[in-house]
N, C-alpha and C positions, 0 to 999 in steps of 0.2 A: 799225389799232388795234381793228377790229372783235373780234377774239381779245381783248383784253383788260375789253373791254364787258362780251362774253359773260360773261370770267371773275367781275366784278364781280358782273354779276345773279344768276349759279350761288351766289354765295358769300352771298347779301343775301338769297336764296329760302332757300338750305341752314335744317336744323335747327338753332336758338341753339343745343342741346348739342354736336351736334356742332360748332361753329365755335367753341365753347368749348372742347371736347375738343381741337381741333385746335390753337388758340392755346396749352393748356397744352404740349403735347408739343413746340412753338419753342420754349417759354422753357425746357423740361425738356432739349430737345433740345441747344439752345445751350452748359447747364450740364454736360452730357455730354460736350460737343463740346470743347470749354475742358477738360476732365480727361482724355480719355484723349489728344489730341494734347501734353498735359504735363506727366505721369505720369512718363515715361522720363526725360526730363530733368528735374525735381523731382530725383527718389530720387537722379540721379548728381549733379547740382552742387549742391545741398543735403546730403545723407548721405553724398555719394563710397563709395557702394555698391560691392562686386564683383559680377563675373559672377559667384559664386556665390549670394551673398544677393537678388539680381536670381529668379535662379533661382527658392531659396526662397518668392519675394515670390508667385509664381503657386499656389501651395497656400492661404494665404489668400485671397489677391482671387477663388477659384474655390470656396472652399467655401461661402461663403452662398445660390452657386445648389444646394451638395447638400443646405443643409438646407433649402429654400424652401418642399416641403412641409410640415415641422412649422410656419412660419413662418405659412403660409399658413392652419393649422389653427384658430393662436391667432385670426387675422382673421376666422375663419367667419363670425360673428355680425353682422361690419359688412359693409355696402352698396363694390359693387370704387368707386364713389365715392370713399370714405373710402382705401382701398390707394390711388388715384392720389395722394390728396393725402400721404398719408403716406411715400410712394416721395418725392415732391418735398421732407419735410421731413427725412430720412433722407440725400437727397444733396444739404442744406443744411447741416445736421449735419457730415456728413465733410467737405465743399469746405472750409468755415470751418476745421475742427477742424486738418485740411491745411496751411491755408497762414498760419495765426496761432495753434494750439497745440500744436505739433512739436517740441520740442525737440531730442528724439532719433529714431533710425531707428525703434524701437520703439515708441514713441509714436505714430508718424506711421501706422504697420502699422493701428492701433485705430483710427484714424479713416478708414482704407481701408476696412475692413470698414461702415461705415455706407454708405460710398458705391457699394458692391461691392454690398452687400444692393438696396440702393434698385434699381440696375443691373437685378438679375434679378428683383427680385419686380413691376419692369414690365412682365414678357415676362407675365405671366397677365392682368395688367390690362389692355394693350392688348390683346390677344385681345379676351377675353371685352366690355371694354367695346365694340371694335370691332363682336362679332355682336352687341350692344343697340341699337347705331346703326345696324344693314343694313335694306334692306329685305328681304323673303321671296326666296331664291334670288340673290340680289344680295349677299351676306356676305364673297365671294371680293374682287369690286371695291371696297367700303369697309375691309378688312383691306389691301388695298394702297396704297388712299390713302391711309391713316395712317400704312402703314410707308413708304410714299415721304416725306412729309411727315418723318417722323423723319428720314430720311435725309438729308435737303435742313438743318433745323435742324439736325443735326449738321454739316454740312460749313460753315453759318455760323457755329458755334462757335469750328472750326477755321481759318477765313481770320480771325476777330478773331484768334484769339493772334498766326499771321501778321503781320497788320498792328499790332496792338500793340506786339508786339517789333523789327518792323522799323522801323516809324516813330516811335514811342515811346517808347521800351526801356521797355515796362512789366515791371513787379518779377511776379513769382510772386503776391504777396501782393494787388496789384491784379488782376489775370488771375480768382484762386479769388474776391475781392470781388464781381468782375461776373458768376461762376456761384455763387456763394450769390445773389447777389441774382435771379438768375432764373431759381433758383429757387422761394424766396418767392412771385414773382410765378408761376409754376406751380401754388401753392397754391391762390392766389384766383382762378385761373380753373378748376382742376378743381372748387371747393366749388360753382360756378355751375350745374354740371351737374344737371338735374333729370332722372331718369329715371322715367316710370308705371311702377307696380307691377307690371302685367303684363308689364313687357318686361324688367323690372328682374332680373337673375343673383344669386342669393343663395348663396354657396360651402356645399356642407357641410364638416365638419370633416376627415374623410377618406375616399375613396374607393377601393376595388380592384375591379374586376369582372372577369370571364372574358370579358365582352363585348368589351372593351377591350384585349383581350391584344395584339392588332395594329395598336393606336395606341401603345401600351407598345413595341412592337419597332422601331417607326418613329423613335421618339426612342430608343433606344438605338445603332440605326444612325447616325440622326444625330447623334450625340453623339461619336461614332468615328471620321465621316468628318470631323468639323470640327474636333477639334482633330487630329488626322494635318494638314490641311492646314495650319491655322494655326501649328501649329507649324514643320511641314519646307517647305512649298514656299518663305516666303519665306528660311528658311534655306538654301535649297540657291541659292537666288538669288544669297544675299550672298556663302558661303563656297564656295561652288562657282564659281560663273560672275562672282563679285568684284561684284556691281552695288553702289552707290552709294547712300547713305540719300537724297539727293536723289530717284533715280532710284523709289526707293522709296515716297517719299510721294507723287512724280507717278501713280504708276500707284493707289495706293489711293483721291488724288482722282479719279480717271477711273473706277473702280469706284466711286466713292461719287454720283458726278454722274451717271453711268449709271444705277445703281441707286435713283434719285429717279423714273424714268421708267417705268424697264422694272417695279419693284415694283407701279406700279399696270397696266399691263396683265398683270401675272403674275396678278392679282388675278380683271381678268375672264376670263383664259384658263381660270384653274380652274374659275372660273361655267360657263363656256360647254362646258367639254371634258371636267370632272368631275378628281376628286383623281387618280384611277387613271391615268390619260393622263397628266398633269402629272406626278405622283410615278415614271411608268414613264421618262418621259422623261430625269427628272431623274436616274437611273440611269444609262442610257445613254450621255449627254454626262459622268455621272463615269467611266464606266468610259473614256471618251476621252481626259480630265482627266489620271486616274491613269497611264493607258500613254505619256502623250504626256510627265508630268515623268519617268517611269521610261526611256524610250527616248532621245526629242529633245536630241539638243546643239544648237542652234537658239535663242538665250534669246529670242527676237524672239516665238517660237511661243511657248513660257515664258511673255513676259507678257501675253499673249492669255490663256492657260490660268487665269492667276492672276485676271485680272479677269473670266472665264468663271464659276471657281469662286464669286470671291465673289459675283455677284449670284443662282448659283443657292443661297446662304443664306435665299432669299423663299421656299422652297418649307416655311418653317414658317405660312405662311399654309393654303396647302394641309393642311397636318396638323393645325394650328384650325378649317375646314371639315369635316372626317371625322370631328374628335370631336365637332362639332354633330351634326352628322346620324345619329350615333349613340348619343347620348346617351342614355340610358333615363328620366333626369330633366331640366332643364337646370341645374339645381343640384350637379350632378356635373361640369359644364363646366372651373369655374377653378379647382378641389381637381385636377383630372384634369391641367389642362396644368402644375399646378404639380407634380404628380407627374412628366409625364415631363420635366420642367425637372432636376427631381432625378434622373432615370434617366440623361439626358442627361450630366449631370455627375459622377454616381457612371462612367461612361465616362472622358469626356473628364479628366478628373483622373489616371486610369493609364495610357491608351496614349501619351503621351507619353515613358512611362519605356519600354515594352515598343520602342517604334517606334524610340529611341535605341540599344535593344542592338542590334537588327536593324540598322541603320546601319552600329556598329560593328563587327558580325560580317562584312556579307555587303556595304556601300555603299547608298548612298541608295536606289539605283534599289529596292533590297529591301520597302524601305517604301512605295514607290507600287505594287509588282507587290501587295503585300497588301493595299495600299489597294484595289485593282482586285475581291479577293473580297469586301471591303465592295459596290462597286458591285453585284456579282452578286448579294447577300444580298438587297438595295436593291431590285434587278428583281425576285425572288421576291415579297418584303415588300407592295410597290406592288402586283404581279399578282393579288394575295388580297385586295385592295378592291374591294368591288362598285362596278359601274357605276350610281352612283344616278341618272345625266342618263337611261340605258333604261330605268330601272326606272320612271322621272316621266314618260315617255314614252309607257310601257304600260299604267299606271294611269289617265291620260289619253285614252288608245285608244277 
C-alpha cells in the first residue's frame, strides 16, 4: 500500500489549481463519457435513423471544430478559465437539451451541436491551460497527465452507462441527467482555478504567422491521418473481416485503459527526447500502421494495429509543446491551437468522401497505401523541427 500513500501525498502537495483543474476534467470527462458511448444508440432507437442520415449526422457534429477558430476569437478578451467553465456549460446545454427537449431528429441535431462545440473548444483549453500548470521544461509530462486523466474519466463514464443499463435498465433520459449534472459540477470546479497573472495565457483574437507555417502543417497532416483511420480501419474490421460490435467496444476499452498510462509517459518522452524524435517516430509506426491494414489478412495483427493507432492520437501533446517553444508571444498559443483545430478539420471533413471513391474504385487496401504518403509527409514535416533538447544543451555549454 506504500504506492498508494505516495499517491495521496503527491496529490495533497500538488497545486490546489491543478487538482482543481484535474477534478474538473472527471466530472467533464464522465459527461463525455455518457455521450459519446450513447450517441449511436440514442439517434437509432429514439429517431430510427438510417444509414444515411447517420451519415449526414457527421458534417455537423464536425463542424464546430472548423469553426472553433472564429469561436475562439469572440472569447479573446476572457481568461481560458472562463472557455473551461463555458465548454462544461455548453455540454450541459446539449446533454439536457438531448435527452428531455427532442422531439424530433432535427431538433435533437441543435442540441448536438452545443455538445459538439463544447467537445472541441476543450482541445485549446486543456492545452494551453495544461502549459499554465507545467513547470519550465516539464510541459510534455503535465499535458499527459491531464490527457491520461481525461482518458481514465471518460472510460468511467462509459462503464456507468454499462452498469446502468445492465443492472438498471436506466432510461436515456436518466443516463444524460447524470451527465448534465456532472457537468454543472465541472463548472464549479474549473471557476476555483486561480491562475497569477504572469503565468496566466490571455488569447488574442486572431493569429497567422510564417513562423508557424510548420505547426500549420502538422495539424493538417494530422487532420488526414485521423479521420482516414477513424473512419476505414474500424470499417474494414467490421465489413471486411465481419468483427463483432462486442468485439469492437472490447478493443476501444483496451485502447482507452492503455492510453490512461501510456499518455502520460508519452508526455515525459517528449520532455526528455524533444517533439522531433516523438513526431519522427510517430511517422514511422504510421507508416507500419498503414501497410500492415493495406497488406495483413491476419485480423489478430489488425487489432494490434487499431489499438497502436489510437494511442498514438497523444502525439497532439507533442504539437502543444512545439507551439510553446515557438511562440513569438504566449498570447498567440490558444488563438494558434485553435487554429490548427480548424485546419485539422477543414481536412478531416473531406477525406472521408475522397478515401470512399478510392475504396470504391481500386478496394480498401487503396486507401491505406495512400494513407502510407501521409506517413512519409509526416516524416518530412517532423524532420524540419528543430532539436530544442541540443539547442538547451549548447546554450548551457
Amino acid at each position: 500500500m506504500k504506492w498508494l500513500h505516495r499517491l495521496k501525498s503527491s496529490w495533497l502537495n500538488s497545486d490546489p489549481n491543478y487538482r482543481a483543474f484535474l477534478l474538473g476534467i472527471l466530472f467533464l470527462g464522465i459527461n463525455q463519457g455518457i455521450l459519446n458511448s450513447t450517441f449511436n444508440n440514442f439517434m437509432h432507437d429514439i429517431y430510427k435513423i438510417s444509414s444515411t442520415e447517420r451519415g449526414f449526422l457527421e458534417f455537423p457534429r464536425e463542424f464546430p471544430g472548423f469553426i472553433l477558430i472564429f469561436v475562439t476569437a469572440l472569447l479573446s478578451t476572457l481568461s481560458i478559465r472562463y472557455w473551461a467553465m463555458l465548454v462544461c456549460l455548453l455540454s450541459f446545454v446539449g446533454v439536457t437539451g438531448l435527452g428531455f427537449l427532442s422531439p424530433t431528429f432535427y431538433i435533437a441535431i441543435s442540441w448536438m451541436l452545443f455538445w459538439s462545440m463544447a467537445d472541441h473548444l476543450f482541445m485549446p483549453v486543456e492545452s494551453t491551460m495544461g502549459l499554465q500548470l507545467a513547470k519550465e521544461n516539464q510541459e510534455g509530462r503535465r499535458l499527459g497527465q491531464i490527457s491520461g486523466a481525461r482518458n481514465l474519466s471518460m472510460i468511467i463514464g462509459t462503464l456507468a452507462v454499462w452498469w446502468g443499463m445492465s443492472f438498471f435498465s436506466f432510461s436515456y433520459k436518466i443516463l444524460y441527467f447524470i451527465a448534465g449534472l456532472s457537468a454543472l459540477i465541472g463548472v464549479w470546479l474549473f471557476s476555483r482555478i486561480k491562475i497569477a497573472k504572469e503565468k496566466e495565457i490571455v488569447s488574442k483574437r486572431f493569429v497567422y504567422r510564417k513562423e508557424y507555417h510548420l505547426f500549420y502543417i502538422l495539424n493538417i497532416l494530422f487532420g488526414a491521418r485521423k479521420q482516414l483511420f477513424l473512419t476505414f480501419s474500424p470499417w474494414v474490421l467490421v465489413s471486411v473481416f465481419n468483427v463483432k460490435v462486442e468485439t469492437m467496444a472490447i478493443l476501444l476499452l483496451i485502447a482507452s485503459f492503455l492510453g490512461f498510462f501510456f499518455r502520460q509517459y508519452f508526455g515525459v518522452w517528449v520532455d526528455k527526447i524533444g517533439e522531433r524524435s516523438v513526431l519522427v517516430w510517430d511517422a514511422f509506426i504510421l507508416l507500419v500502421i498503414c501497410l500492415g491494414f493495406a497488406f495483413s489478412k491476419n485480423v489478430y495483427v489488425l487489432y494490434g494495429l487499431l489499438i497502436v493507432d489510437n494511442l498514438m492520437f497523444a502525439t497532439r501533446i507533442a504539437r502543444t509543446t512545439y507551439m510553446k517553444k515557438i511562440a513569438l508571444d504566449k498570447s498567440d498559443i490558444p488563438t494558434s491551437i485553435s487554429f490548427g483545430v480548424t485546419l485539422d478539420h477543414l481536412i478531416s471533413m473531406s477525406i472521408p468522401f475522397f478515401g470512399g471513391l478510392l475504396w470504391t474504385a481500386f478496394g480498401y487496401p487503396a486507401v491505406f497505401i495512400a494513407a502510407s504518403f501521409i506517413a512519409l509527409l509526416n516524416f518530412w514535416a517532423a524532420m524540419k523541427i528543430p532539436d530544442f533538447n541540443e539547442q538547451r544543451k549548447s546554450s548551457l555549454a
